[in-house]
C-alpha positions as CSV (number, residue, x, y, z in Angstrom):
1,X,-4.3,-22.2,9.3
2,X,-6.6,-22.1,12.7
3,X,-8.6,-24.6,10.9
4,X,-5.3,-27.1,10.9
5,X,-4.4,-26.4,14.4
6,X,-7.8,-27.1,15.6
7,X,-8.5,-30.5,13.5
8,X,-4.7,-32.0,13.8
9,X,-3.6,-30.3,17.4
10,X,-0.6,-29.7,15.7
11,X,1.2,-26.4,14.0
12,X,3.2,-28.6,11.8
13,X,2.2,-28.9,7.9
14,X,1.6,-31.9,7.6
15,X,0.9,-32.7,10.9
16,X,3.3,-34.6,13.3
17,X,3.4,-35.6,16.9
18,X,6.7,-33.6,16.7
19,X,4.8,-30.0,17.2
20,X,2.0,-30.4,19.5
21,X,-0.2,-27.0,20.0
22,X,-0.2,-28.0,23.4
23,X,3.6,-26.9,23.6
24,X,2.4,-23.4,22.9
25,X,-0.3,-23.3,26.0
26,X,1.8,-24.8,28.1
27,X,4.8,-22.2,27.4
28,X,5.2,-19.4,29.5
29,X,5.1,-17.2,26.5
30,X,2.9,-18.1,23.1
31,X,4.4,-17.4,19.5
32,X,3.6,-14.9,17.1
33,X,2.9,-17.0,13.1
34,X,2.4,-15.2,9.9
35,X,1.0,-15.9,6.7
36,X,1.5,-14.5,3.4
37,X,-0.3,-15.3,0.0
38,X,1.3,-14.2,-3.3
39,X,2.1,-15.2,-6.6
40,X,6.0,-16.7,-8.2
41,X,7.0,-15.2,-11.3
42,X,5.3,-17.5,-13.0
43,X,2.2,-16.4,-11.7
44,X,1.3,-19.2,-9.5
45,X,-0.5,-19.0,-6.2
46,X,1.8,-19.8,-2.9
47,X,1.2,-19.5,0.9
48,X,4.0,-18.6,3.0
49,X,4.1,-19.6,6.9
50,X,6.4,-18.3,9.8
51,X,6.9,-18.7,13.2
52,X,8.6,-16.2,15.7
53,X,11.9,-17.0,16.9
54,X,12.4,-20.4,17.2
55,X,9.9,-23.0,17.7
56,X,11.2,-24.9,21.5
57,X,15.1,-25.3,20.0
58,X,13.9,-25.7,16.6
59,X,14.9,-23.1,14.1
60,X,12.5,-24.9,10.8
61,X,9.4,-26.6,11.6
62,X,7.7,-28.7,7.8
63,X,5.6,-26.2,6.1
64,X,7.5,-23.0,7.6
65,X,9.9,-20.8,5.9
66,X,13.1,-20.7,7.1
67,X,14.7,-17.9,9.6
68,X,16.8,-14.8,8.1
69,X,20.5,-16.8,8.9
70,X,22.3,-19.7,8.2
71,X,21.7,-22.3,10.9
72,X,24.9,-23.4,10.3
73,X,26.4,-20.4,11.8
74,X,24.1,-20.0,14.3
75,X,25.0,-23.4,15.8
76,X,28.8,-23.0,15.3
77,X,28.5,-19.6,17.7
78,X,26.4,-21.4,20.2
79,X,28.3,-24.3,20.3
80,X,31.4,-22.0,21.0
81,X,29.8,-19.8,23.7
82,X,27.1,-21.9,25.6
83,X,29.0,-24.4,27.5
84,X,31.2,-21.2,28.6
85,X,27.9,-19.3,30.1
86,X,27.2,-22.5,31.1
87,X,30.0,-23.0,33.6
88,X,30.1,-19.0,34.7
89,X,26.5,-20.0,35.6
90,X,27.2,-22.3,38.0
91,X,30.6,-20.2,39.5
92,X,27.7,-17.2,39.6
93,X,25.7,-19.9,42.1
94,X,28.6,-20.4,43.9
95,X,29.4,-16.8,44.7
96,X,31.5,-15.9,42.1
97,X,30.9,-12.2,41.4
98,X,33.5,-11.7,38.4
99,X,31.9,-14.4,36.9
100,X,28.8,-12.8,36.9
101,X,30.4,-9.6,35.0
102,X,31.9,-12.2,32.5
103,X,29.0,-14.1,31.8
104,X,27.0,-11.0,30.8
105,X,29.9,-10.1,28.7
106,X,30.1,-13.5,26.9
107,X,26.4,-13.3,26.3
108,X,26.1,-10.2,24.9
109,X,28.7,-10.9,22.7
110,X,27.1,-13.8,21.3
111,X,24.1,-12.2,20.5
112,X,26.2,-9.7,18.8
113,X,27.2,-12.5,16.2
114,X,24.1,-13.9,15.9
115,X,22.5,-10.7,15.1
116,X,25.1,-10.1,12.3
117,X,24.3,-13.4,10.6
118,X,20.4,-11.9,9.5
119,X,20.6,-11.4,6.0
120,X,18.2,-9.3,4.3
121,X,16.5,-9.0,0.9
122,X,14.3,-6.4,-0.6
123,X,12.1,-5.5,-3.6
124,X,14.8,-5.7,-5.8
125,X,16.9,-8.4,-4.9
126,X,19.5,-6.7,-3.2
127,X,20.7,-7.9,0.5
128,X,21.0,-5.8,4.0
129,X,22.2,-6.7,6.8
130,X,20.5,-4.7,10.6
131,X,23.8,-2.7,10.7
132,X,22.6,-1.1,7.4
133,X,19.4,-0.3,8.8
134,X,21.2,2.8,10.5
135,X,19.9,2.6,14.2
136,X,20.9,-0.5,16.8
137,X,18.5,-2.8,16.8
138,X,17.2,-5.3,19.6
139,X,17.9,-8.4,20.2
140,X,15.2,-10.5,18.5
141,X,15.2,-8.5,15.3
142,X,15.0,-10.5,12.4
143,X,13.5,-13.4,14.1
144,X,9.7,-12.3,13.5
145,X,7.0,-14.2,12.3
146,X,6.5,-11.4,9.7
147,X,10.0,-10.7,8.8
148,X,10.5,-14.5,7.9
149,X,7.6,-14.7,5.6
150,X,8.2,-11.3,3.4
151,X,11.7,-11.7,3.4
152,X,11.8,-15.3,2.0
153,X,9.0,-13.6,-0.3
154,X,11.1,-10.6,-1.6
155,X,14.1,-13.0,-1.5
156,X,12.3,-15.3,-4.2
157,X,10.7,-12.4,-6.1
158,X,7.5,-13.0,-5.6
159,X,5.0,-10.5,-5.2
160,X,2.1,-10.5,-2.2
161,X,-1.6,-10.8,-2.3
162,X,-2.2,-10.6,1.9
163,X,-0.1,-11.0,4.9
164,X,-1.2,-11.2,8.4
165,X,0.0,-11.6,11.8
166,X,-1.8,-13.3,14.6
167,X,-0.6,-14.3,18.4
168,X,-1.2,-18.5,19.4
169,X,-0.9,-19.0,23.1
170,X,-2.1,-18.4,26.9
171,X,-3.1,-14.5,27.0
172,X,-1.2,-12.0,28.6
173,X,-1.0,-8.5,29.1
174,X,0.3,-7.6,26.0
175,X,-1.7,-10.2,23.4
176,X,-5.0,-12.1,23.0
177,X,-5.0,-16.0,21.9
178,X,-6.2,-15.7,18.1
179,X,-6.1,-12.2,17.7
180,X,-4.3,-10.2,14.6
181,X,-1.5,-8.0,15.3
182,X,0.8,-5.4,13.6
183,X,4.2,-5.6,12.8
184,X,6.0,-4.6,16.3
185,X,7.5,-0.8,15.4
186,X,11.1,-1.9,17.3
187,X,12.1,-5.0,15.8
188,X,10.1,-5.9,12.8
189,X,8.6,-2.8,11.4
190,X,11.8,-1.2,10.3
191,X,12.9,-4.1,8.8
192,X,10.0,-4.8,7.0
193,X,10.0,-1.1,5.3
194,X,13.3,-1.4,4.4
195,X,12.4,-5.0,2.5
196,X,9.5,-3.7,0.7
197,X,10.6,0.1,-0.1
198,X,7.1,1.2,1.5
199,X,6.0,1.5,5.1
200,X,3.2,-0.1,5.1
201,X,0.2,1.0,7.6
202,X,-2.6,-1.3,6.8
203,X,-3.6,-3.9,3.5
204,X,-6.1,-5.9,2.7
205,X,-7.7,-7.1,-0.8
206,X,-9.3,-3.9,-1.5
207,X,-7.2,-0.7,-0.1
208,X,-3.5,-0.1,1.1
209,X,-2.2,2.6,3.6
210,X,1.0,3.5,3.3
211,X,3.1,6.4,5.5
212,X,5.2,8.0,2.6
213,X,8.8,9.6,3.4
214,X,9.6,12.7,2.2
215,X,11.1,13.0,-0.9
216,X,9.2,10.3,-3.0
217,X,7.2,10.8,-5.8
218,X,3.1,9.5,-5.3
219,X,3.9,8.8,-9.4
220,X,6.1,9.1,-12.2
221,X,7.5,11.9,-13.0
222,X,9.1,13.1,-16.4
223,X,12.7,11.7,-17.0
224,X,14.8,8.3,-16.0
225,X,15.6,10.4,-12.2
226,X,12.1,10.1,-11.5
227,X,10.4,6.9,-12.3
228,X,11.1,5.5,-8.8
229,X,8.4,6.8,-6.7
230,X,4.9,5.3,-4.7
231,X,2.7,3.5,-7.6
232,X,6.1,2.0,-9.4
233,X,7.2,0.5,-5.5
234,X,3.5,-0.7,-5.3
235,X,2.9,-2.5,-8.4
236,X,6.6,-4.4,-7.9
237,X,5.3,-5.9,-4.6
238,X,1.8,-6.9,-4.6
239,X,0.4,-9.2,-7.4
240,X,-2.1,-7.6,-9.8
241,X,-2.2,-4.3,-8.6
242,X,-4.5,-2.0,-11.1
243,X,-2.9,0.6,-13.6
244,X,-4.1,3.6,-11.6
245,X,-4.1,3.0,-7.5
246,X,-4.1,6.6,-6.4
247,X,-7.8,8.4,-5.2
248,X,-5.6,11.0,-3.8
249,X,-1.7,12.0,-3.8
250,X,0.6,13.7,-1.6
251,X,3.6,16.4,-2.7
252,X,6.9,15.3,-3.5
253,X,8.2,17.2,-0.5
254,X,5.4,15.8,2.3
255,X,5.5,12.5,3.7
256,X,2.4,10.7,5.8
257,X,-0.2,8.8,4.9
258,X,-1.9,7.8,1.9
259,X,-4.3,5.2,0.7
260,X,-4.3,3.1,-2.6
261,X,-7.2,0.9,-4.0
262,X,-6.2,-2.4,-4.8
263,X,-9.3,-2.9,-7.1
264,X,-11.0,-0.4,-10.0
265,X,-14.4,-0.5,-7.8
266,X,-12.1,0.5,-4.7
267,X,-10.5,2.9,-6.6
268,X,-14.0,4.6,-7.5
269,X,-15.5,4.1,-4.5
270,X,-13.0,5.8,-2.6
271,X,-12.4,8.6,-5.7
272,X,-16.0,9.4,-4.9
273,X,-15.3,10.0,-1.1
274,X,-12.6,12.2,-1.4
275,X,-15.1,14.2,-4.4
276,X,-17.1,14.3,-2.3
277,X,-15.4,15.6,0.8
278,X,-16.4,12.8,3.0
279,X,-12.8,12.0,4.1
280,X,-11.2,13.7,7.3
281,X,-7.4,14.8,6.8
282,X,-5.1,16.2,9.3
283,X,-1.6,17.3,8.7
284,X,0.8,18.3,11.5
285,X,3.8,21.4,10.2
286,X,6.5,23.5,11.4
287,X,6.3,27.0,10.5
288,X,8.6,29.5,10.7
289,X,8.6,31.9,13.3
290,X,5.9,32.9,16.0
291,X,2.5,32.2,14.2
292,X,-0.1,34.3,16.7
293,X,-3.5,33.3,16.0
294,X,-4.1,30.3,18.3
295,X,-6.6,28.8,15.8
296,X,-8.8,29.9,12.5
297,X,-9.8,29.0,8.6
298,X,-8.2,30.3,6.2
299,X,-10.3,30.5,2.9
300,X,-8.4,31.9,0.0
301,X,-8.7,30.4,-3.9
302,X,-5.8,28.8,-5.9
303,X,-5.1,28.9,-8.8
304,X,-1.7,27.3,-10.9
305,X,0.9,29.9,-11.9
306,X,1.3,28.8,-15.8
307,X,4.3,30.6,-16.1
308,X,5.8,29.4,-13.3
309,X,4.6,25.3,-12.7
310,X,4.3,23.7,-10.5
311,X,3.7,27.0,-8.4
312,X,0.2,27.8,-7.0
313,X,-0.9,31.6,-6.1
314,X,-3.5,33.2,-4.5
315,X,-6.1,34.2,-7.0
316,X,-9.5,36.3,-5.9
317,X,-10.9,36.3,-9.4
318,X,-9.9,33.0,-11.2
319,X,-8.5,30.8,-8.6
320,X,-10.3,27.6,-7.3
321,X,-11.7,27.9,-3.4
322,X,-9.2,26.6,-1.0
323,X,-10.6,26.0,2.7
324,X,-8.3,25.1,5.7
325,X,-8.9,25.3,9.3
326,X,-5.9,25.1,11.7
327,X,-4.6,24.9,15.2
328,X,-1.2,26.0,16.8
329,X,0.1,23.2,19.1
330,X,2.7,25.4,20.4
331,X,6.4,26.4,19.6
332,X,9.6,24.1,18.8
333,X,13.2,24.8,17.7
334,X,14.6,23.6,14.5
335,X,18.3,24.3,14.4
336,X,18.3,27.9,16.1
337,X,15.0,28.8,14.3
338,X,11.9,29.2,16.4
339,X,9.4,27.2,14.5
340,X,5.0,26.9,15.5
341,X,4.0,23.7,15.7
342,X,0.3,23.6,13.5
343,X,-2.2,21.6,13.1
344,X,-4.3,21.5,9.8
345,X,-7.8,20.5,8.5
346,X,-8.2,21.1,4.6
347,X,-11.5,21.2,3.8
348,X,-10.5,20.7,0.2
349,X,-7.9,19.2,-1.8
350,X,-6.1,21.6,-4.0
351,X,-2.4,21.3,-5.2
352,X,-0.2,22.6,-2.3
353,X,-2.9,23.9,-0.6
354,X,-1.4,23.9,2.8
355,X,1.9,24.9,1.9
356,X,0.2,28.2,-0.3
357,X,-2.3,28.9,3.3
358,X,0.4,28.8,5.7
359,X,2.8,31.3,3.4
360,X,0.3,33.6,2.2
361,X,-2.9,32.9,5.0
362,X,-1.0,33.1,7.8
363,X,2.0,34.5,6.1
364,X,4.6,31.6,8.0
365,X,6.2,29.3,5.4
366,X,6.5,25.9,6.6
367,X,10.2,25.2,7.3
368,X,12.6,24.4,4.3
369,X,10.2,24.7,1.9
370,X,11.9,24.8,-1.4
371,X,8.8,26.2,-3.4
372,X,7.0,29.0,-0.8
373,X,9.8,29.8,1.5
374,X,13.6,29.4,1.9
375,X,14.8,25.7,1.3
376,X,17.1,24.5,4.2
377,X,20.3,22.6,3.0
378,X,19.9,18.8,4.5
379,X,16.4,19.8,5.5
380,X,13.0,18.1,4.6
381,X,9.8,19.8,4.1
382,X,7.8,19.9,7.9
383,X,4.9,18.9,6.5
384,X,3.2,15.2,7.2
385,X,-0.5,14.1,7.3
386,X,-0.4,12.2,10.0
387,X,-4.5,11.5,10.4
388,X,-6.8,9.9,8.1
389,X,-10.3,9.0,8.4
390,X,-12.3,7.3,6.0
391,X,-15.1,4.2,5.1
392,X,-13.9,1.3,4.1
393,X,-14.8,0.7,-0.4
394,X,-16.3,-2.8,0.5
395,X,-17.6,-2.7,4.1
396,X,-18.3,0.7,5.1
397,X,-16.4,0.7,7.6
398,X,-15.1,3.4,9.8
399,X,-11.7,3.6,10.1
400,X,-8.5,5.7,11.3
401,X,-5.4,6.0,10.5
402,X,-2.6,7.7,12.5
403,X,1.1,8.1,12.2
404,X,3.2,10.9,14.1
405,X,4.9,13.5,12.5
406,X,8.5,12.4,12.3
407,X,9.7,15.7,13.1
C-alpha cells in the first residue's frame, strides 16, 4: 500500500488525479488507513482498505470499503442542519449571543443523529448499534480506519489473516508519518471487541494476545452451555487457525492476558517457554481483608482434590510444587469490604495456583471467589494477569504485554 502511494502519488486504487497524497501533507491533520487480509467463505484471498473519517468531503474513495452508515442518511441530516449552523454562524459574527447557545445546540444534535446511523456487525452476523455498546461514546466513533475494514469483514463473513493500522501525514505530537498504531482505546477499541467477541492486544502471523473477560472459557467445556469460549471465538475469526492454539490457559473466573499460536511451530516454541519457565507473569487481585505481610513467596505444593474437581488442596506429601512471590499495593474497598490490593509473580503454572496461595498461603481469599472463598452475587472473580513478558516464536524478540486490572 506505501509502495502505491509512493509510485502513483495518489491513495486511490487505481490511481486518480481525484486523491492526490499531497492533500494529506498539506492538511492540518493526516488520516489514519487500515488494511486487513483474510479469506471469503469460499476461501479466497482479499485485502480490505479504510480510511479514517472522511477523505476531504468524501465518504468512499475506489479501492476503500465503505463507512459504518448509509450515506444517504448522512447527507439527508446534513442537508437539514448545515445551512441552519450556517446562518447562526454568521449572527454569532455579528454579536448575536443566543445564537451562539443555538448553534452549539443544533450541532450537537446533529451529531447525535449521525452517530445513531453506525451500524454494527460482529462474528456472527448480528448487528449493534454504539447505544448497545453500554457507555457514551465520542463523536468520531465508528468512523475509524480500523472499524471500517473489520466491520465490512465480519459483516461479509470473512475471516482475517492480518490487520494493521498506520498514520499518513505531516507529524505531530501525537503520530509519526508511516508509523503503525493501535486501535485508539475511546473510539475504536471498544467497538472493535464487541465486533470480533475478543479484545484483541496484539496479532501477527505467528502469535495472538488477547485480554480475556471474566467469565469465558480458554476452551470447551462439557455440554451445549459451554462450547462458547476463547479457542471456538478464535478459530471463527481468523482464517486457518490450528486445532490447538493454547501454550497456556487462564481460569474460567480470571480475565487478562493470554497468548495463542497461530502456527504448530509457534505453538511449540512457545509450549517450550512456558516448560521451561522462561516467561514472566504478573497478576494483579483483591483480597479480602487486611493482608499484613508487605511482600513474600509463598511455596506450598498442589495437588487436585479427585473427589472434589476441579478443586486444588494443599498437599506436603503428594502435591506438585507451587511457587509464588507477591506484593501488597495497598488497601481498596469493594462494596463495604476492605479488600488488599496484591501483586503476584507465579513461578510456576499450576491449576489455580494463585487462587489456592492467597486462601491458604496468606490465608485471604481473593474476593468473590466461588471455589476458595465466599462467591459474591453480581460479583466477578478479582483476579486479572495484567503483565506478560515473553520472546517472540519467530524472531526472538522481547516483548511485553500490559493491560490494567479492570477492577
Amino acid at each position: 500500500m506505501m509502495d502505491h502511494f509512493r509510485s502513483t502519488s495518489s491513495y486511490s486504487f487505481p490511481e486518480s488525479t481525484q486523491f492526490p497524497i499531497s492533500d494529506i501533507f498539506n492538511a492540518k491533520k493526516g488520516m489514519m488507513f487500515a488494511i486487513l487480509t483474510g479469506r471469503t467463505k469460499s476461501n479466497q484471498k482479499v485485502v480490505l482498505r479504510g480510511f479514517s473519517g472522511q477523505a476531504f468531503a468524501h465518504h468512499r474513495v475506489p479501492g476503500y470499503v465503505p463507512p459504518c452508515y448509509s450515506e444517504k442518511a448522512w447527507e439527508e441530516i446534513t442537508s437539514c442542519y448545515d445551512p441552519m449552523i450556517k446562518e447562526l454562524g454568521q449572527r454569532m459574527e455579528e454579536g448575536d449571543e443566543a445564537a451562539g447557545k443555538e448553534r452549539k445546540r443544533l450541532s450537537k444534535e446533529a451529531s447525535e443523529k449521525i452517530r445513531d446511523l453506525h451500524l454494527f456487525y460482529d462474528a456472527d452476523g448480528k448487528t449493534f448499534t454504539l447505544e448497545e455498546i453500554g457507555e457514551k461514546m465520542p463523536t468520531g466513533s465508528g468512523d475509524c480506519a480500523g472499524t471500517k475494514v473489520i466491520n465490512y469483514a465480519m459483516k461479509k463473513g470473512y475471516r482475517i489473516s492480518g490487520f494493521v493500522e498506520f498514520y499518513l501525514g505531516a507529524d505531530t505530537n501525537e503520530r509519526k508519518n508511516g508509523q503503525f498504531y493501535p486501535p485508539c482505546k475511546t473510539r475504536c477499541e471498544k467497538i472493535i471487541s464487541r465486533m470480533l467477541k475478543l479484545d484483541f492486544l496484539y496479532l501477527d502471523e505467528d502469535i495472538a494476545v488477547i485480554n480475556k473477560p471474566s467469565g469465558l472459557l480458554s476452551v470447551p467445556g462439557k455440554g451445549e452451555d459451554k462450547k462458547d469460549c476463547v479457542s471456538e471465538r478464535f478459530k471463527q475469526i481468523l482464517s486457518d487457525p490450528i486445532d490447538n492454539p493454547f501454550v497456556h490457559r487462564l481460569d474460567m473466573d480470571t480475565s487478562g492476558i493470554i497468548v495463542l499460536a497461530r502456527t504448530k511451530q509457534a505453538q511449540r516454541t512457545l509450549a517450550m517457554a512456558f516448560e521451561s519457565r522462561s516467561v514472566k507473569k504478573e497478576y494483579e487481585a483483591l483480597l479480602v481483608g487486611q493482608v499484613e505481610k508487605e511482600e513474600g513467596t509463598i511455596d506450598l505444593p498442589i495437588r487436585l482434590d479427585v473427589e472434589r474437581r476441579p478443586y486444588q488442596i494443599v498437599d506436603m506429601e503428594r502435591g506438585k510444587r507451587a511457587v509464588t512471590e507477591f506484593k501488597k499495593l495497598g488497601y481498596t474497598m469493594v462494596d463495604g469490604t476492605l479488600c488488599s490490593r496484591m501483586r503476584f509473580f507465579p513461578h510456576t503454572g499450576r491449576t489455580h495456583q494463585i487462587r489456592v496461595h492467597a486462601a491458604y498461603g496468606l490465608g485471604h481469599a481473593i474476593y468473590s471467589d466461588r471455589l476458595y472463598g465466599n462467591q459474591i452475587e453480581g460479583k466477578r472473580l478479582m483476579l486479572h494477569a495484567s503483565r506478560l513478558e515473553i520472546n517472540h516464536p519467530s524472531t526472538g524478540e522481547k516483548m511485553v504485554f500490559n493491560c490494567p486490572a479492570p477492577f
